[in-house]
KOLDREN-59804 format. One record per residue (C-alpha): x negated, y, z negated. Coordinates in steps of 0.05 Angstrom, whole numbers, padded with zeros to 5 digits, always signed. Last residue first. Layout:
XYZ
...
END
This chain:
-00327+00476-00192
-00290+00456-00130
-00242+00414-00098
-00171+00382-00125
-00119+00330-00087
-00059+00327-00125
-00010+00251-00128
+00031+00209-00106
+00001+00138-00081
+00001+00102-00021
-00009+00027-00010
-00036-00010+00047
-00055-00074+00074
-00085-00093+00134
-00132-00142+00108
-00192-00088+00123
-00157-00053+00057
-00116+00020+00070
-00108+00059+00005
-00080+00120+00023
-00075+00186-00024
-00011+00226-00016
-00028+00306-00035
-00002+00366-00080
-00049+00416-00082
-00096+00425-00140
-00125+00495-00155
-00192+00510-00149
-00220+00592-00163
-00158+00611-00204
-00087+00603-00189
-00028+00555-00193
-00010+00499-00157
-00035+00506-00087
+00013+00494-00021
+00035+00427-00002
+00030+00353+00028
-00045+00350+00024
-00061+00285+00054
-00125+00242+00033
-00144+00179+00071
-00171+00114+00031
-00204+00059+00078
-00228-00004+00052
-00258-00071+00056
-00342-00038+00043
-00327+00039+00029
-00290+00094+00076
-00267+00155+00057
-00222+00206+00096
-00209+00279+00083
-00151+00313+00088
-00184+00386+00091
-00234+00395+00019
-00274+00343+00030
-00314+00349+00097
-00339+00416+00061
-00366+00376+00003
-00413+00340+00050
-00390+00323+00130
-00374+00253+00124
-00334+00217+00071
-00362+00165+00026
-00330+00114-00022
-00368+00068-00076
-00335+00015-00121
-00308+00017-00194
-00283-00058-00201
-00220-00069-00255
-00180-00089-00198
-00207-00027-00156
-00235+00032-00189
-00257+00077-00134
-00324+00120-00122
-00352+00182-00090
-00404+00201-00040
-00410+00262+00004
-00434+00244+00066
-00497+00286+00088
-00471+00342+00138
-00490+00401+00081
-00448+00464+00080
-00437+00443+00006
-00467+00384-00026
-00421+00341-00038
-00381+00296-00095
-00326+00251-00104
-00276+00225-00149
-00227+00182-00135
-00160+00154-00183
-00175+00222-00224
-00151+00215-00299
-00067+00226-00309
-00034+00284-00315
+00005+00277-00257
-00034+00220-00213
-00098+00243-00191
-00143+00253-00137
-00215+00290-00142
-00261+00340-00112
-00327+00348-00137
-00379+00408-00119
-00459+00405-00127
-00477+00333-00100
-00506+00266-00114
-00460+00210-00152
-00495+00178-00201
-00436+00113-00207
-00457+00098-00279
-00433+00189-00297
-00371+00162-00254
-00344+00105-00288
-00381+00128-00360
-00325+00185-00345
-00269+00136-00349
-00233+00126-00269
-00163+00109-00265
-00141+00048-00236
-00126+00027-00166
-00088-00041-00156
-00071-00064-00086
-00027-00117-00100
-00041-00182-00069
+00007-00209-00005
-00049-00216+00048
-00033-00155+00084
+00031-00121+00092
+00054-00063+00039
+00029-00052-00026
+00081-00020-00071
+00101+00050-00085
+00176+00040-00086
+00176-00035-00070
+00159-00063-00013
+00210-00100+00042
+00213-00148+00073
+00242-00154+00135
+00318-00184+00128
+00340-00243+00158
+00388-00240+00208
+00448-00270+00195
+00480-00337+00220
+00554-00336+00239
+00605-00391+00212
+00633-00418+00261
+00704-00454+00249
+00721-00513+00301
+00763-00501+00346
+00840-00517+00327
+00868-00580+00362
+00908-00577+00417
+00956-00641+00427
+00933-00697+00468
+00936-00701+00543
+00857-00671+00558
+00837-00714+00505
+00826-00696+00427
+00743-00675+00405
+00712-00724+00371
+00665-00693+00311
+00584-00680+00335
+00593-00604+00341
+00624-00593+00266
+00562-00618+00239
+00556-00681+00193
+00556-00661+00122
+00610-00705+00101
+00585-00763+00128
+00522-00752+00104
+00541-00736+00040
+00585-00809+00040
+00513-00844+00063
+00486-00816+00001
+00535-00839-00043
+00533-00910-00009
+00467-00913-00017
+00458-00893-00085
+00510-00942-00111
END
């Protein structure tokens, strides 16, 4: 029974291209029906998602202060990047006026790995960018100061860029200083 069932589908899925057409002399029949073949959509990443690379997540999490005081950072001033309210995603520290890299540190996938930007804590504090072993994290400021006093956060978009050519950006405030 199998056989004859299956040779029935393919009967009845043969294209529409293959079927006998009627002779010049016999009465029109209608064309054939097309159906028309869409495009397929680029994909796309969700709202705040990785984009491109391998297909893995790029997963930054926020740093606990035994994350940073195990990293010994070296340096007088810190700037860091947070999510609202949230513990800093990277912190980093430099000496100021100094052209040694400043040095900082990332928790990746449960990993807190080391970052450095050139130019020392004054390389920090204009859209600076890090670079660490498979990765490349730019800071943005996207706005003016919140707020007062000696070092006020300013709204900014940290990058994650990873060698694979993935990249994710978060929403967050960039802040430098005492």
């Amino acid at each position: 029974m199998i056989p004859l069932a299956a040779g029935a589908c393919l009967a009845a899925c043969t294209p529409a291209e293959n079927a006998v057409t009627p002779a010049a002399g016999d009465a029109a029949a209608p064309a054939p029906a097309t159906t028309p073949v869409e495009a397929t959509p680029a994909p796309v990443a969700p709202a705040g998602g990785t984009v491109g690379g391998d297909g893995s997540d790029i997963v930054l999490e926020v740093l606990r202060e035994d994350d940073v005081s195990g990293a010994r950072l070296q340096g007088e001033l810190a700037c860091s990047f947070s999510e609202d309210g949230q513990a800093p995603l990277l912190y980093a520290m430099g000496v100021v006026g100094a052209q040694t890299p400043s040095q900082g540190v990332v928790k990746v996938a449960g990993y807190v790995e080391p970052v450095r930007a050139p130019g020392g804590f004054d390389g920090m504090t204009a859209n600076p960018t890090f670079t660490g072993q498979g990765k490349t994290i730019r800071i943005e400021t996207t706005g003016a100061a919140i707020g007062d006093g000696e070092s006020p956060p300013r709204p900014a978009t940290l990058t994650y860029l990873r060698a694979d050519g993935a990249s994710r950006a978060f929403e967050g405030r960039w802040q430098c200083g005492p």
